[in-house]
C-alpha positions in Angstrom: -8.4 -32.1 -44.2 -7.4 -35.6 -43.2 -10.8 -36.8 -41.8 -11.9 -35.3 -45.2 -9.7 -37.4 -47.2 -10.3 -40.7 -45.7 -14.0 -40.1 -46.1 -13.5 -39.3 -49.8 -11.5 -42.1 -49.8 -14.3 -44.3 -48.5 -12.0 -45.2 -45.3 -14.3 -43.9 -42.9 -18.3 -43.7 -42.6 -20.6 -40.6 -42.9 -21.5 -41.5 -39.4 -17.7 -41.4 -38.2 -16.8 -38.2 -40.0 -19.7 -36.1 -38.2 -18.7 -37.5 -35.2 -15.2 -36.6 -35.8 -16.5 -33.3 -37.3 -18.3 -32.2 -34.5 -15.4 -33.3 -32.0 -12.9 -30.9 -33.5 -15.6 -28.0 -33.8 -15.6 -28.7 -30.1 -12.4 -29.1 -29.2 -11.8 -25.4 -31.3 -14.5 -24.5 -29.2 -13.1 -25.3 -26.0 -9.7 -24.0 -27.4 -11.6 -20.4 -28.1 -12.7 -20.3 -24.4 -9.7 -21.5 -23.0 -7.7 -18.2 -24.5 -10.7 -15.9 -23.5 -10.2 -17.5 -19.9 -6.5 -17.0 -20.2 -6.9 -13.1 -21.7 -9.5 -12.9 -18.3 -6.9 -14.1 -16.6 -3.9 -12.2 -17.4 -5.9 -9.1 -17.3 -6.9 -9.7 -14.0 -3.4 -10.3 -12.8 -2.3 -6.7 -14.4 -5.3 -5.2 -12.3 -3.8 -6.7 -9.2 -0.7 -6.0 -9.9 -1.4 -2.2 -10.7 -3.6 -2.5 -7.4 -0.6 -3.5 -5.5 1.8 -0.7 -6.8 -0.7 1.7 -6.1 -1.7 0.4 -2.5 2.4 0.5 -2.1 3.0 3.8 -3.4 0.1 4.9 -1.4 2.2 2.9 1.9 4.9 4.6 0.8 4.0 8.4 1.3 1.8 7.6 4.5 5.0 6.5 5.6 6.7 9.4 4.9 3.7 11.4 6.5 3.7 9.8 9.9 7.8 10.4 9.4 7.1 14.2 8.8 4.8 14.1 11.6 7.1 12.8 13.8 9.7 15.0 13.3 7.3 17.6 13.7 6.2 16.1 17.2 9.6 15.8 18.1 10.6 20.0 17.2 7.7 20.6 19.1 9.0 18.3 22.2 12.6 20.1 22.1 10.5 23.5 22.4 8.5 22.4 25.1 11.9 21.5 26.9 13.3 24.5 26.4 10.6 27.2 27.4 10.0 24.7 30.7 13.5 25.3 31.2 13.5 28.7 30.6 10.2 28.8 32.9 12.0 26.8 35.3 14.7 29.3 35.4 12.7 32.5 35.9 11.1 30.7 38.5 14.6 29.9 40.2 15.2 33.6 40.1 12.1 34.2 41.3 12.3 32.5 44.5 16.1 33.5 45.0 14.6 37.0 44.6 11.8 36.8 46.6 14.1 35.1 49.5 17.0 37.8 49.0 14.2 40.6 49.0 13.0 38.8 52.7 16.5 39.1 53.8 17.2 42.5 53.0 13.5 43.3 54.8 15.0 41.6 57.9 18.1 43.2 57.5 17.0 46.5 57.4 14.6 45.9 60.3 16.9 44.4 62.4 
């Protein structure tokens, strides 16, 4: 409305006007693209960011998976111990059997 004025007013030229014209339909053009870049932008940044909350959620419960699994590892360890030692035992008594067994033999054949 300014540049208007003045050019009603005779204080600028035709010539200047256009130019002056054309450099704010520019400038509102570059303005306009400048929010679409900035809308581009910000949308991007939500996609990342919803990216990273999912790839840490998704961090999260592999965590607690390999955590399950190691418990699981680990029952399974404490039952290996104990039937080795219960295998271990038998075994014991096996062999004091087996030897006591020889020495009654030899007692009784002696």
């Amino acid at each position: 409305k300014q540049w208007y004025q003045r050019r009603v007013r005779g204080e600028i030229s035709d010539e200047h006007f256009e130019v002056v014209i054309d450099i704010g339909n520019k400038a509102d053009q570059l303005t306009e693209n400048i929010n679409t870049l900035r809308k581009i932008v910000s949308h991007q940044e939500t996609v990342a960011h919803n990216k990273d909350t999912h790839l840490r959620e998704e961090i999260a419960e592999l965590k607690k998976k390999i955590e399950k699994r190691k418990q699981l590892i680990q029952k399974c360890n404490v039952k290996f111990e104990d039937w080795k030692r219960r295998l271990d035992t038998v075994h014991d008594l096996s062999v004091k059997s087996y030897a006591s067994l020889g020495a009654a033999t030899n007692w009784a054949a002696n």
